[in-house]
C-alpha positions in Angstrom: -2.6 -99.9 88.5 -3.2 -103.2 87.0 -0.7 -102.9 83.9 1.5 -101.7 86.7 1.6 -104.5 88.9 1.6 -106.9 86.0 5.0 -105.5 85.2 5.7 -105.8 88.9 5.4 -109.9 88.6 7.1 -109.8 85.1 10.5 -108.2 87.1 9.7 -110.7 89.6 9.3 -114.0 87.3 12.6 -112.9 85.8 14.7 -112.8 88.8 17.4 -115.8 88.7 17.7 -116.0 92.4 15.4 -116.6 95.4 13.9 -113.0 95.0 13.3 -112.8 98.8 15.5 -109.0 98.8 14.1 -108.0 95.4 10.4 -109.0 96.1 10.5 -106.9 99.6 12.3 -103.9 97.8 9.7 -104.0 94.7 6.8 -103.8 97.2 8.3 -101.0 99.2 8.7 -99.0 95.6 4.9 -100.3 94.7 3.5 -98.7 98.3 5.8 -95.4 97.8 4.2 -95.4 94.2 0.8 -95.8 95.6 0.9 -93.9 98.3 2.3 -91.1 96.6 5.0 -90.8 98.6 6.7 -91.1 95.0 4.3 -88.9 93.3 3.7 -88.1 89.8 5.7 -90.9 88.9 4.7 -91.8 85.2 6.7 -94.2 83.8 10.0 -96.5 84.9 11.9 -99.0 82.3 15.1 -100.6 83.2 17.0 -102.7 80.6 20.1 -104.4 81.4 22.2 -105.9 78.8 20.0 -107.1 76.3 17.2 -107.7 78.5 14.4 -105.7 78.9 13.6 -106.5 82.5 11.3 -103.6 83.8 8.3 -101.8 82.1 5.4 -100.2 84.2 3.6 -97.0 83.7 1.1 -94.8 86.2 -1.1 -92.2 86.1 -3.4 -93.1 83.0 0.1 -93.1 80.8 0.2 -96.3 78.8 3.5 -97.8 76.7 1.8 -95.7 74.1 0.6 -92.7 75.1 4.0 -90.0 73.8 5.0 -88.1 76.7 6.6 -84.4 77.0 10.4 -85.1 77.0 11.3 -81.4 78.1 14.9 -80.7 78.0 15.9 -84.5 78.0 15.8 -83.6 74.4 18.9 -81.5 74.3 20.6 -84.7 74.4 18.7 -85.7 71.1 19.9 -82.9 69.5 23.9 -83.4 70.9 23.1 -86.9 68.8 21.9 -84.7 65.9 24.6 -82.3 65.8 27.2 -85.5 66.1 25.8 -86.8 62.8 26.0 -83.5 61.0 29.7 -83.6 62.1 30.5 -87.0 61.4 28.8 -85.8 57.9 31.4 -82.7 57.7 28.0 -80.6 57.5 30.3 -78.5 59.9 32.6 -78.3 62.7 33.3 -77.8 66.8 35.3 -74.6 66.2 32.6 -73.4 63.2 31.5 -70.1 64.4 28.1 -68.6 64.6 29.4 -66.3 61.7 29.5 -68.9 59.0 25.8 -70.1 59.7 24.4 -66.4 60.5 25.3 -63.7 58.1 22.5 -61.8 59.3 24.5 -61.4 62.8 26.8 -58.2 63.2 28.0 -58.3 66.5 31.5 -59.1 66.0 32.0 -60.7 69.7 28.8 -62.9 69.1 29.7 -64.2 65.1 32.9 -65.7 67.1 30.5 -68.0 69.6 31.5 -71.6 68.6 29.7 -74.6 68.0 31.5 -75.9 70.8 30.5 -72.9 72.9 26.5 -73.7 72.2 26.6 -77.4 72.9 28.7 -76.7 76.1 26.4 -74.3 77.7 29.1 -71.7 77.3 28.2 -69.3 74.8 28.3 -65.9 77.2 24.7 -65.1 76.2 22.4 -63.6 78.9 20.2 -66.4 79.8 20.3 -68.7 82.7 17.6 -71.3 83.3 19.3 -74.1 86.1 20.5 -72.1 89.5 16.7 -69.3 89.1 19.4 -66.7 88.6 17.9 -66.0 85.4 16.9 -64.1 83.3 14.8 -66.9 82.2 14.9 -66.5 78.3 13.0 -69.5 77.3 9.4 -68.4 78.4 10.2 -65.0 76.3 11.2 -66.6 73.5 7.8 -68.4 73.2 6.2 -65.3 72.7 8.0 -63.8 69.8 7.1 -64.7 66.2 10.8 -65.5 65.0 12.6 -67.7 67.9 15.8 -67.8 66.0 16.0 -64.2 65.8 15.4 -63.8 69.2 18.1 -66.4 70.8 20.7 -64.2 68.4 19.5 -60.7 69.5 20.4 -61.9 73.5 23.1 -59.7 74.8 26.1 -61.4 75.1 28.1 -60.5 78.9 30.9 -62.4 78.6 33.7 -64.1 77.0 32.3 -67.6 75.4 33.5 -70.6 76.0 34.1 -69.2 79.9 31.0 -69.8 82.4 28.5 -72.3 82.4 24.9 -71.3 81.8 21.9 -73.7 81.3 19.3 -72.2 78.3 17.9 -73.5 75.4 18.7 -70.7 73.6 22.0 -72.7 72.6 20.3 -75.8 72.0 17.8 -74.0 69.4 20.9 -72.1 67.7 22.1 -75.3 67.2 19.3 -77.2 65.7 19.4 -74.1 63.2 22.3 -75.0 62.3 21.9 -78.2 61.6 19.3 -76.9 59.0 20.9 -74.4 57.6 24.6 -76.7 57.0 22.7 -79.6 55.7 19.7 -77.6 53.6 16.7 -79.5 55.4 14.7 -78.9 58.5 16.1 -80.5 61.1 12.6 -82.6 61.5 13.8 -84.0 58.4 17.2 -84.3 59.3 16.3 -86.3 62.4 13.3 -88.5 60.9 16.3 -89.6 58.1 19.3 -89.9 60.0 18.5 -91.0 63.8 14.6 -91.6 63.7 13.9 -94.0 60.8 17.1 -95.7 61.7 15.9 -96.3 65.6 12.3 -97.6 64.6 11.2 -94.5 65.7 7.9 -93.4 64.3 5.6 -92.3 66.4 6.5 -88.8 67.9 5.7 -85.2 67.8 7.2 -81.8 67.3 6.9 -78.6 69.1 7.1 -76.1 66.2 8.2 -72.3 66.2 5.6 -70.1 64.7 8.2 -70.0 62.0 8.0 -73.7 61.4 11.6 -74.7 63.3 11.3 -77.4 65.5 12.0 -77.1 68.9 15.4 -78.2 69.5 15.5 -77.5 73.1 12.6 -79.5 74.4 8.6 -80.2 74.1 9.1 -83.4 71.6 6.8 -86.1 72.9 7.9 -89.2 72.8 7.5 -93.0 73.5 9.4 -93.7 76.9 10.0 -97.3 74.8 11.7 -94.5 72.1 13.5 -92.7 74.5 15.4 -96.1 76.1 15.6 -96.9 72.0 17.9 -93.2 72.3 20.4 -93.8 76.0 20.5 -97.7 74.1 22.0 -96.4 71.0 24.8 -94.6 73.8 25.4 -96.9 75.6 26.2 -98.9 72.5 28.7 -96.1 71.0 26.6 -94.8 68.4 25.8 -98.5 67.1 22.0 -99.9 66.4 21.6 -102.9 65.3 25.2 -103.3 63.1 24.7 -99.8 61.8 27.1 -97.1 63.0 24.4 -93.6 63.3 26.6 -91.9 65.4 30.4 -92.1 65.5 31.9 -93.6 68.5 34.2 -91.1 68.9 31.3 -88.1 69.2 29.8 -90.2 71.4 33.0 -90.5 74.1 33.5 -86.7 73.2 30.4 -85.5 73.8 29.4 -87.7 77.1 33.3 -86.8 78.7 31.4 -84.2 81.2 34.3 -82.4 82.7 32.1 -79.3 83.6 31.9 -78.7 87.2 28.1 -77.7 87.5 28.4 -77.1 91.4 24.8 -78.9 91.7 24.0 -82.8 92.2 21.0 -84.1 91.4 20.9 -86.6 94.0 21.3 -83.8 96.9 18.0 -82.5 95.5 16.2 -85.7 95.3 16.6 -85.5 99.5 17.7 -88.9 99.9 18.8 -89.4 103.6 22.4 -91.1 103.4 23.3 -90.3 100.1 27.0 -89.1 99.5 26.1 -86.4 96.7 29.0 -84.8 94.6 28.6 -82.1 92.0 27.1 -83.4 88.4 29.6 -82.5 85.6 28.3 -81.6 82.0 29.1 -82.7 78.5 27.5 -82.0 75.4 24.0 -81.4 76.4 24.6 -84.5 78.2 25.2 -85.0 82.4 27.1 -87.5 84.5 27.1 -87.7 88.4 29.1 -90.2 90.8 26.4 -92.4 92.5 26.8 -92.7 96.4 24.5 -94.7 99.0 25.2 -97.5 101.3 27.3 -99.9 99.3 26.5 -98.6 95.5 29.5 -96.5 94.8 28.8 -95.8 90.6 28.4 -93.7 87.6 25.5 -92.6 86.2 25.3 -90.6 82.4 22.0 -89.0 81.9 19.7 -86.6 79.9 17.5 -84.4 82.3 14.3 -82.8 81.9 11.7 -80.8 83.5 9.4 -82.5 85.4 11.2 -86.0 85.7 12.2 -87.0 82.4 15.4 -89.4 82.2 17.3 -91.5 79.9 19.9 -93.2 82.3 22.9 -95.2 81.5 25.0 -97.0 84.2 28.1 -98.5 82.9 29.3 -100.3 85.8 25.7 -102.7 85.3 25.3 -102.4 81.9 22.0 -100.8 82.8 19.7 -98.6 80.3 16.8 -96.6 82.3 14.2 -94.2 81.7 11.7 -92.2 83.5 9.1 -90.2 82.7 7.3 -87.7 85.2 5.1 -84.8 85.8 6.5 -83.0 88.8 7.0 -80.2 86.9 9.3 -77.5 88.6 9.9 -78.8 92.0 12.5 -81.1 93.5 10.1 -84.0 93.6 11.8 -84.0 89.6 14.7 -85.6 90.7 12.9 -88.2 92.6 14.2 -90.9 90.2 17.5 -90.6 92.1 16.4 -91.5 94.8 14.3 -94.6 93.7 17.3 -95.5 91.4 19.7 -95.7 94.5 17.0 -97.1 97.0 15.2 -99.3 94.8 16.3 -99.9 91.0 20.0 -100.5 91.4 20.2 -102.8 94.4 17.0 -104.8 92.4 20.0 -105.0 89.4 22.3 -105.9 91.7 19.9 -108.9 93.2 19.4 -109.7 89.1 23.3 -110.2 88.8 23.9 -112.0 91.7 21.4 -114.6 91.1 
C-alpha cells in the first residue's frame, strides 16, 4: 500500500483549504480500502480541470500494469464509429445491408447503424437485466464471431426495445473495417490512439483476427482518463479536433430509459437513485446523496471499470476493479458520492 498512501498525501498537499473534512474523509476511504470493506478496488484517478489531483492503485496493479477494460470499451468504439462518420466512411441510417452482402434476411439487412450503437437492433441477446440468452460467452466459442452476431435471430422490430450485448458493438467495429478498408486495430492506433499518446495497450482478437470491439482491451487507467478527457473536452485533444463536437453531444444525449440505476446497486444507504438513461454505448445517471444533487456520464464495465465525467465539477474519473459479476462492481458509486465528490467539493471551496 505504500504507492497508495503516497497518493493519499499528494491529494492531501494539494488541498487549498485547511483539509480538516477532506483529510477525515480520505482516511475513512483509506480504512474501507484496507479493510476491504471496498474490496477489489484497483485503481481510483480523479482529475479536475486541468489538474490531475488523485492517482492511487491497489492490489499489486501499478500506473503501468494494462488492466481488462471489459465493456467500458463500448464507449471506445462509440468514439470510433464517430470518426468513421465524421470521415463520411458511412452513416446513422446506413443499414446492415450495405456493409453485409452476405446477409439475406430481409428484416435484419434493414438494422441501422443507429439501431447497433443504441442497443436497439431486435436481435436475441440480452446481457444487463440475466434475462438472457447470454450470447457473448457463445460467441467466444465459434471460429467466425462476425458470422455468429449476424446468424442471431432477430424477435423484434429494431430500433424498439433496449437490449444490452456486444453483439452490436462487434457488428459495428466490422463495420468500421469494412467502410474504411483497414482493421479497426488500425483504424483506432491512426485516428484516436496515436493522437491520445496512447501506446501501450492490448487487443483481444477473434480467431479470425477482428478485434474485439465489445470489450477485453487492456488498458492504462492513465489511458483510459486520456479517453472520458478527450469527452469532456468535445472531441478536442490538445488543439486537435479527433472527434466532432457534435458526435460527441449526439452520442452522450442518453434519453433511453434503462429502468436500472447504478447507484441503487452500489447499496448506498441514503442515496436517492433514479434510472440510468443510455446513449451511444455511453450512460448517464442523476447523482443523489445528502447535499450532491449532479450528473454523472460514464462508460461501464464488468467488474468495476469506469471512465467518469461530472460536468457540474469539471471532474474526469476513472476506476478500475476486479469484482467481476456481483454488485460490489458498482461500488465506485458509492465511494464517488461518499468520498470523491464531497473531497472535490472541499478542493473548490478552498
Amino acid at each position: 500500500m505504500k504507492e497508495t498512501l503516497t497518493c493519499l498525501l499528494v491529494w492531501l498537499s494539494a488541498l487549498a483549504c485547511p483539509g480538516q473534512d477532506a483529510s477525515t474523509l480520505m482516511k475513512a476511504l483509506n480504512k474501507k480500502l484496507n479493510t476491504k470493506t471496498y474490496p477489489n478496488i484497483d485503481c481510483i484517478i480523479v482529475k479536475v480541470g486541468d489538474d490531475l489531483i488523485f492517482e492511487a492503485y491497489y492490489n499489486d496493479f501499478s500506473k503501468d500494469s494494462l488492466h481488462d477494460t471489459r465493456s467500458s470499451f463500448k464507449s471506445i468504439t462509440s468514439l470510433l464509429a464517430g470518426i468513421a462518420i465524421d470521415q463520411k466512411r458511412f452513416a446513422l441510417d446506413d443499414s446492415l445491408g450495405r456493409f453485409f452482402p452476405e446477409l439475406k434476411e430481409e428484416g435484419k439487412r434493414n438494422i441501422t447503424v443507429r439501431n447497433l450503437l443504441e442497443m436497439r437492433s431486435g436481435l436475441n441477446c440480452e446481457e444487463f437485466y440475466d434475462i438472457g440468452p447470454e450470447c457473448e460467452s457463445e460467441m467466444w466459442e465459434t471460429n467466425d464471431w462476425i458470422a455468429y452476431c449476424l446468424g442471431v435471430k432477430l424477435i423484434r422490430t429494431p430500433g424498439l426495445n433496449w437490449s444490452y450485448n456486444s453483439n452490436e458493438p462487434m457488428l459495428v467495429g466490422e463495420i468500421i473495417a469494412r467502410a474504411s478498408g483497414m482493421s479497426v486495430m488500425a483504424f483506432a492506433k491512426r485516428y484516436l490512439f496515436e493522437p491520445l499518446g496512447i501506446e501501450d495497450y492490448r487487443w483481444t482478437l477473434s480467431p479470425k483476427g477482428r478485434g474485439m470491439t465489445a470489450g477485453s482491451f487492456y488498458m492504462k487507467p492513465l489511458d483510459m482518463l486520456k479517453i472520458i478527457d478527450l469527452v469532456s473536452n468535445k472531441g478536442t485533444w490538445q488543439g486537435k479536433q479527433l472527434v466532432s463536437k457534435e458526435w460527441i453531444e449526439q452520442s452522450t444525449d442518453c434519453t433511453i430509459d434503462l429502468d436500472f440505476s447504478f447507484t441503487r446497486y452500489a447499496r448506498t444507504p441514503n442515496a436517492k437513485y433514479e434510472s440510468a438513461y443510455y446513449g451511444f454505448f455511453w450512460y448517464k445517471e442523476h447523482l443523489q446523496y445528502k447535499d450532491i444533487d449532479t450528473e454523472v456520464l460514464f462508460a461501464s464495465g464488468n467488474g468495476g471499470q469506469y471512465m467518469m465525467w461530472l460536468p457540474d465539477y469539471d471532474a474526469k474519473v476513472v476506476f478500475t476493479g476486479s469484482n467481476y459479476g456481483n454488485w460490489r462492481g458498482k461500488l465506485p458509486f458509492e465511494i464517488l458520492l461518499k468520498y470523491l465528490i464531497p473531497m472535490i467539493e472541499e478542493r473548490s471551496d478552498g
